[in-house]
C-alpha positions in Angstrom: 0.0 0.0 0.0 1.5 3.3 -0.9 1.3 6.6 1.7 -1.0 8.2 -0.2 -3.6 5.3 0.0 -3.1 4.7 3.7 -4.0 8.4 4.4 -5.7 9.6 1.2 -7.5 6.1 0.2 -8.3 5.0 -3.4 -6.2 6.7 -6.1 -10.1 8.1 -6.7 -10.1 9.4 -3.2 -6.8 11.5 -3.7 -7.9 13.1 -6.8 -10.9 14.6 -5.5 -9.1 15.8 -2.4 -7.0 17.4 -5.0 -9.2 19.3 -7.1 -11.3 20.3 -3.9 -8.0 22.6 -3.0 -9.0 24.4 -5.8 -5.5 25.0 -6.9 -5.6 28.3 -8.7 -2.5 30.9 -9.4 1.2 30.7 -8.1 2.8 27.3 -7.3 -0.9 25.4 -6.8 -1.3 26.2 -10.4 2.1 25.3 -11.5 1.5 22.4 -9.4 -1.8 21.5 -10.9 -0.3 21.6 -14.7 2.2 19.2 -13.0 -0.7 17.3 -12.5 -1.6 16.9 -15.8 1.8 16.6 -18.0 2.2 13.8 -15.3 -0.9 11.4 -16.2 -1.3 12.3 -19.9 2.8 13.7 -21.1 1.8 16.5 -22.6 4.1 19.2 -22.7 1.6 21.7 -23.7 1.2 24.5 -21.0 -2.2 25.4 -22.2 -3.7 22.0 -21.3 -7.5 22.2 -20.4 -7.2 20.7 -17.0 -11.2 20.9 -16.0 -11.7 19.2 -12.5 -12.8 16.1 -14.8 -9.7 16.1 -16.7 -7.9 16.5 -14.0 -9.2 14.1 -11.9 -8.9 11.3 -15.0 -4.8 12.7 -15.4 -4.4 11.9 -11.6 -5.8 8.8 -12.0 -3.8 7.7 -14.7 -0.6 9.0 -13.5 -1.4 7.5 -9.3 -1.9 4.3 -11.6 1.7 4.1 -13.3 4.2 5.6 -11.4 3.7 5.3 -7.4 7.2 6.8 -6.9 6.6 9.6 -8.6 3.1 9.9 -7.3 5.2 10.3 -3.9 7.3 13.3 -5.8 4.3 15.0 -6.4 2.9 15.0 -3.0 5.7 16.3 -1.7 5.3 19.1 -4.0 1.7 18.9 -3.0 3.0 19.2 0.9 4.7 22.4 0.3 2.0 24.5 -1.6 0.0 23.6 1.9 2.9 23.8 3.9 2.6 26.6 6.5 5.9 28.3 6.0 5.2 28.5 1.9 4.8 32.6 2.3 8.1 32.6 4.2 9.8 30.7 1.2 11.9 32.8 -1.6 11.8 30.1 -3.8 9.6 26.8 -2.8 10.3 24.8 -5.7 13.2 24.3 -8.5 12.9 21.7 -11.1 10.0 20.5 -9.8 11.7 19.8 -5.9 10.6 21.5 -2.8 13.6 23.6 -1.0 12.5 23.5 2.2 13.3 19.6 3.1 13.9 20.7 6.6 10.7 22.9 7.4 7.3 21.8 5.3 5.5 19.0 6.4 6.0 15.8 4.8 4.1 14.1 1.8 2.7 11.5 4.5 1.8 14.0 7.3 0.0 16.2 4.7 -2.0 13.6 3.2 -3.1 12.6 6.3 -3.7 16.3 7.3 -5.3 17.3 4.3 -7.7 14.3 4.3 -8.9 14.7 8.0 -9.3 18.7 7.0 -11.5 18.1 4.3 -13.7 15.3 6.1 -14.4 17.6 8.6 -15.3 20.6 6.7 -17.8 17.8 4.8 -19.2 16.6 7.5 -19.8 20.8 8.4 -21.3 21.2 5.2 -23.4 18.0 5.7 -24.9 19.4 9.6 -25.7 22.9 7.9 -27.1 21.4 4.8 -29.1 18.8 7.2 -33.3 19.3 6.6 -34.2 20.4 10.0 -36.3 17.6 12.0 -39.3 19.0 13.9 -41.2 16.6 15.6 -45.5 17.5 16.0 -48.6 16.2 16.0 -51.6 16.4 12.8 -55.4 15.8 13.2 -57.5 13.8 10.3 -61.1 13.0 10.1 -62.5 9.8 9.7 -60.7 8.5 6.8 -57.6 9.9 7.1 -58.1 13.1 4.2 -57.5 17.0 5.6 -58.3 19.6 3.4 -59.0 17.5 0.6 -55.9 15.6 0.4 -55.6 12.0 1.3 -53.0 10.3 3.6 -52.1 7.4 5.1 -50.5 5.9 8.0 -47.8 5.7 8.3 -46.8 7.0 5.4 -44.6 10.1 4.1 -45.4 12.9 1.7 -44.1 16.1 -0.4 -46.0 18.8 -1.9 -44.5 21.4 -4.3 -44.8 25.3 -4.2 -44.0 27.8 -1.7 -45.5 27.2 2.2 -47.6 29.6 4.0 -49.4 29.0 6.9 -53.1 28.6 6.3 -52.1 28.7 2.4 -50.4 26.1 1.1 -48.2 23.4 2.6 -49.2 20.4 5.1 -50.5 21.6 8.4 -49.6 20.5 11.9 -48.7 21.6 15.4 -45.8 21.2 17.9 -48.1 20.5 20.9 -51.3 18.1 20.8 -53.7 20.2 22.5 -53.2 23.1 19.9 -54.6 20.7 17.1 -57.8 21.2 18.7 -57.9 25.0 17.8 -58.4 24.0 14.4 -60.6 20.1 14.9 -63.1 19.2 17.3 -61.7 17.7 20.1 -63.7 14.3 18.4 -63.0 10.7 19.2 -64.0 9.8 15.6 -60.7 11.7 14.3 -58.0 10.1 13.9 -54.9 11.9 15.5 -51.4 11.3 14.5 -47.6 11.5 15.8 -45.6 13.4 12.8 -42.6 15.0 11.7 -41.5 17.4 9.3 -38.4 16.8 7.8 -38.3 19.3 5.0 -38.6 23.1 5.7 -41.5 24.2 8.1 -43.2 27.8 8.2 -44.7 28.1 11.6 -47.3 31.0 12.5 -48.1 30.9 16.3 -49.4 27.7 17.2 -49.6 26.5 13.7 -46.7 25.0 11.3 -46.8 23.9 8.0 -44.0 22.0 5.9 -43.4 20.8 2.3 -42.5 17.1 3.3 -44.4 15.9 5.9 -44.0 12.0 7.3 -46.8 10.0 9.7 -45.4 8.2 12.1 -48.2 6.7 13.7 -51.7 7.0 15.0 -52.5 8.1 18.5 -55.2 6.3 20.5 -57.5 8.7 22.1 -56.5 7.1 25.5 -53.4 8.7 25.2 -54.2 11.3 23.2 -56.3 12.3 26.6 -53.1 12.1 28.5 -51.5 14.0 26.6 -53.1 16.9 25.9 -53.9 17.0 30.1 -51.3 17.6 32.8 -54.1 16.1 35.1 -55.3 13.0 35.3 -58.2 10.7 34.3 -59.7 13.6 32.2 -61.7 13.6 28.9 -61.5 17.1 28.1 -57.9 18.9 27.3 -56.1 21.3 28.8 -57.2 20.1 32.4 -54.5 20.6 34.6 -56.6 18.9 37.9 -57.7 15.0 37.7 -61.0 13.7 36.8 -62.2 16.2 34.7 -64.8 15.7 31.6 -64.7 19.3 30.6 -61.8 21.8 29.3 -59.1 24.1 30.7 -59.6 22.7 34.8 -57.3 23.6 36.9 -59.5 22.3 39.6 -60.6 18.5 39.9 -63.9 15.9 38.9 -65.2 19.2 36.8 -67.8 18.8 33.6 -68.0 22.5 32.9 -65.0 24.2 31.7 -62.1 26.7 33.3 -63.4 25.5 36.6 -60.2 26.4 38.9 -62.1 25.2 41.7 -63.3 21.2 41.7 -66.6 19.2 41.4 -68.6 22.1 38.8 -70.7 21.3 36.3 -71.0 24.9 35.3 -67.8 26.8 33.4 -65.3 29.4 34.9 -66.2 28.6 39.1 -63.5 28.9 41.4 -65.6 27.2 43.9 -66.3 23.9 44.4 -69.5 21.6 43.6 -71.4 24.5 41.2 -74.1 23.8 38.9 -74.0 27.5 37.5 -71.1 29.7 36.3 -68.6 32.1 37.4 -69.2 31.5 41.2 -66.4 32.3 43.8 -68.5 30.4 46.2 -69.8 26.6 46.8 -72.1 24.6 45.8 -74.1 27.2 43.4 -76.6 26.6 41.1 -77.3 30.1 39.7 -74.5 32.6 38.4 -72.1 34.6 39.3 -72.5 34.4 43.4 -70.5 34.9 45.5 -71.9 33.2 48.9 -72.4 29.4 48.8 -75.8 27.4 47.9 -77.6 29.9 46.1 -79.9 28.8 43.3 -80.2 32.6 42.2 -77.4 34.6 40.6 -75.6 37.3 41.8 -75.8 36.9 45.6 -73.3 37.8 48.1 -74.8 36.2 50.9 -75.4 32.3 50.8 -78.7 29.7 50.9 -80.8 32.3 48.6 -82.8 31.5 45.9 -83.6 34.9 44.6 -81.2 37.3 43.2 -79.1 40.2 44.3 -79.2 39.4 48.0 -77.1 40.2 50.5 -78.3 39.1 53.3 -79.5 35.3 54.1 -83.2 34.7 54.1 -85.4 32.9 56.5 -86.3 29.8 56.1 -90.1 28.3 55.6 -90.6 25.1 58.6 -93.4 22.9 58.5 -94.9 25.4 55.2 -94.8 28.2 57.6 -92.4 31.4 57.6 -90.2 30.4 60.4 -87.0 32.6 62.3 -84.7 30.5 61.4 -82.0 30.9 58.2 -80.8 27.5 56.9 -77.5 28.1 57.9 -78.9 27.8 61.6 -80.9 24.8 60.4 -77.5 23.7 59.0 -76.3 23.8 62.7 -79.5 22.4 64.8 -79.1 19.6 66.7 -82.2 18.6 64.7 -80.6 17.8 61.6 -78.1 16.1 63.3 -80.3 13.6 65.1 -82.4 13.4 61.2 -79.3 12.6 59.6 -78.8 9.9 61.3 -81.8 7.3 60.5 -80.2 4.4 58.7 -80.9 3.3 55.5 -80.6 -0.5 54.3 -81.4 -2.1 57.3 -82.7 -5.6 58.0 -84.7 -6.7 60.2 -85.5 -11.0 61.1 -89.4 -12.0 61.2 -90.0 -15.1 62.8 -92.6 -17.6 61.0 -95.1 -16.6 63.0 -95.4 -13.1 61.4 -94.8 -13.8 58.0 -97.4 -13.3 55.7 -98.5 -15.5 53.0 -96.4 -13.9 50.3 -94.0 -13.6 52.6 -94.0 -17.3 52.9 -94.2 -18.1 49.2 -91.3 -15.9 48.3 -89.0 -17.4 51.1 -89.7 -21.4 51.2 -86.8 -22.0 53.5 -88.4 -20.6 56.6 -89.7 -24.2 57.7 -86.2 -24.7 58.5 -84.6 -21.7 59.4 -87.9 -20.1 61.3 -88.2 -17.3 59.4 -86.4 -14.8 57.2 -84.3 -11.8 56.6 -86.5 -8.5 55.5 -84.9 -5.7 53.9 -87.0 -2.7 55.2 -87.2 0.2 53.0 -86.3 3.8 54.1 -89.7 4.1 55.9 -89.8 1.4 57.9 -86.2 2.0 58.5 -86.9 5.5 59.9 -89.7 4.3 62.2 -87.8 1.6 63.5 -85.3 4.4 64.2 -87.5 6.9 65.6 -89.7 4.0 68.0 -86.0 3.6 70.1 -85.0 6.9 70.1 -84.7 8.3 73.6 -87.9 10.7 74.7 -85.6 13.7 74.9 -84.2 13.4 71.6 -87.5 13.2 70.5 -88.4 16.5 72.1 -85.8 17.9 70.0 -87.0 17.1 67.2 -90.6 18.1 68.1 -89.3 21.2 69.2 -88.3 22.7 65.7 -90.7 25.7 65.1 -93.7 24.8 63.2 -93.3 21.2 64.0 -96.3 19.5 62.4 -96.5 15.6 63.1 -98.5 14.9 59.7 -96.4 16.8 57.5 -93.5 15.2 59.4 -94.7 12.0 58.6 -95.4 12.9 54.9 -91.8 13.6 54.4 -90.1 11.4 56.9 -92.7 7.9 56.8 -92.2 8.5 60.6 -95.4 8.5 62.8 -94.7 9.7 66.1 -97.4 9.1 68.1 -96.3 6.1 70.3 -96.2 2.7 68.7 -96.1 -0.6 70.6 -92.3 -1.9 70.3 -91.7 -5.3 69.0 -89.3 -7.3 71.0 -85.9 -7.8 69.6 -87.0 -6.1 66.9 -84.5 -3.2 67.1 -81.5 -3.4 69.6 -80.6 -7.2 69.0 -81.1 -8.0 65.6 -80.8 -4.7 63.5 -77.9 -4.7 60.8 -77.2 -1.8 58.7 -75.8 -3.6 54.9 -72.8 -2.4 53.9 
């Protein structure tokens, strides 16, 4: 293997290294015409030496004479050698002068090579199409704007891009896709890049080659375009939320920063309206908490433009009391507390003929189990409730036992007690 192959590669290799020094003028042109009266003996100094002539010359002469090849890349050496402006005279009859200063033939094969790699590989990084990763909405079938695609798939269009003119369209973020498509689960969404050039306008790019990489299930196309969790709107930021743009939690309105709103743009929590700072609204723009109206300040009204709480009606009668008192009243504490789902065992004895039919095995177990409903459960309650707690109850203004039993399926006039039909067989279900 000769020097200039170790360093320079094929005889191909060192003639295009050549010509890409672009010899022009001074020694690099004398050296050049050296060049070609080498490979083809002419000895005319007008020779066309074209980078294709040259390059065939190089080739011919690398071919036929490897010591003299050596020759010439020393001669080669010193028109790159560093000190070459310092020189009086750098070459007579076709020799470098400087032995003892320019670089040798080996070296500056070996140099020039590694140069011109790297200023390649330069070239290639600036002249690289510049990747940008996004993300492209389709309907149904995969066309937008007319044109079909597929996935994956890649594809080009001609002409010069502007955004919203001409070019393929797609955004850098999901959720911005949705500014332009209905946030749909029958689109199809995709994962894409653009890998030619890419015009982008705000939140909107286009590109003239566009490639799909793959489709998106909506599963994760709902994680993605959330920083929240479990949401089937977009731009939630809080967990659980059907609607859009939550920062709050479990919302199905929209720009709720609070949590649990159906209605849009509540900071508080569990509103049925809009725009309330307070709780557990179903009107607009209030302020206090459980108003039904809109634009109350103060809280439990169901009119509008109150500031102060009203009085509750007791019993269908106006009474002194505001609900937020009846909120606090010991009451609703003890109301609160009737059980619901609870059974209750009847014995044989008391079971009635349906009874019987529906639950054969009480020949051998002596009776049954009996689910009460919520009536029975709350007179079950109220027949063992202590007499004084019972006076509370009876105490609340307006207290009207039929109306109370209308609402409640209590009866509170006294009623015989069953025995162990409360304290020692009662069982709330779970």
């Amino acid at each position: 293997m000769t020097n200039y192959e170790k360093y320079a590669g094929t005889p191909e290799r060192f003639a295009e290294l050549v010509i890409q020094l672009d010899c022009e003028g001074g020694a690099g042109e004398e050296l050049t015409r050296q060049f070609c009266r080498g490979g083809c003996h002419r000895e005319d100094d007008d020779a066309d030496c074209t980078d294709e002539n040259l390059k065939k010359c190089i080739m011919t002469w690398l071919r036929k004479d490897a010591e003299e090849a050596k020759h010439h890349l020393e001669l080669l050496a010193c028109y790159g050698c560093r000190y070459k402006d310092d020189c009086e005279g750098p070459f007579e009859h076709g020799r470098p002068m400087c032995d003892e200063q320019h670089v040798d033939a080996v070296e500056f094969a070996k140099r020039l090579n590694e140069d011109l790699m790297e200023e390649n590989m330069e070239k290639k990084e600036i002249e690289a199409p510049q990747i940008v990763h996004g993300y492209k909405v389709f309907k149904h079938d995969w066309t937008c704007r007319g044109k079909q695609y597929t996935c994956p798939g890649r594809f080009i269009e001609e002409g010069k891009l502007e955004v919203c003119g001409h070019g393929m369209h797609f955004c850098q973020t999901a959720n911005d896709c949705f500014n332009y498509y209905s946030f749909d689960s029958r689109n199809k969404v995709a994962e894409v890049i653009a890998y030619g050039e890419v015009v982008t306008d705000g939140d909107k790019s286009c590109t003239d080659k566009l490639e799909i990489v793959r489709e998106i299930p909506w599963e994760e196309v709902l994680r993605i375009v959330n920083t929240g969790k479990n949401c089937t709107g977009r731009c939630n930021t809080g967990d659980w939320n059907t609607g859009d743009r939550n920062t709050g939690d479990r919302n199905t309105g929209d720009c709720n920063t609070g949590d649990c709103n159906t209605g849009n743009r509540n900071t508080g929590n569990w509103n049925t309206g809009n725009w309330n700072t307070g709780n557990r609204n179903t009107g607009n723009w209030n302020t206090g908490d459980w108003n039904t109206g809109d634009w109350n300040k103060s809280s439990f009204n169901n009119g509008c433009f109150m500031t102060e709480e009203p009085k509750i009606m007791l019993f269908n009668k106006q009474s002194e009391l505001t609900y937020r008192q009846w909120m606090d009243s010991s009451a609703r504490y003890l109301l609160n507390q009737i059980p619901k789902n609870v059974i209750e065992w009847v014995y044989s004895s008391d079971m009635t003929d349906e009874e019987k039919a529906a639950n054969p095995t009480f020949e051998t177990t002596g009776g049954y189990l009996k689910v009460l409903d919520e009536s029975e459960c709350g007179q079950l309650w109220w027949n063992d409730l202590a007499d004084d707690k019972k006076a509370v109850i009876k105490s609340l203004p307006n207290f009207d036992a039929e109306i109370f039993e209308q609402c409640t399926g209590i009866i509170v006039r006294s009623v015989e007690r069953k025995e162990n039909n409360w304290n020692t067989i009662q069982k709330t279900i779970s």
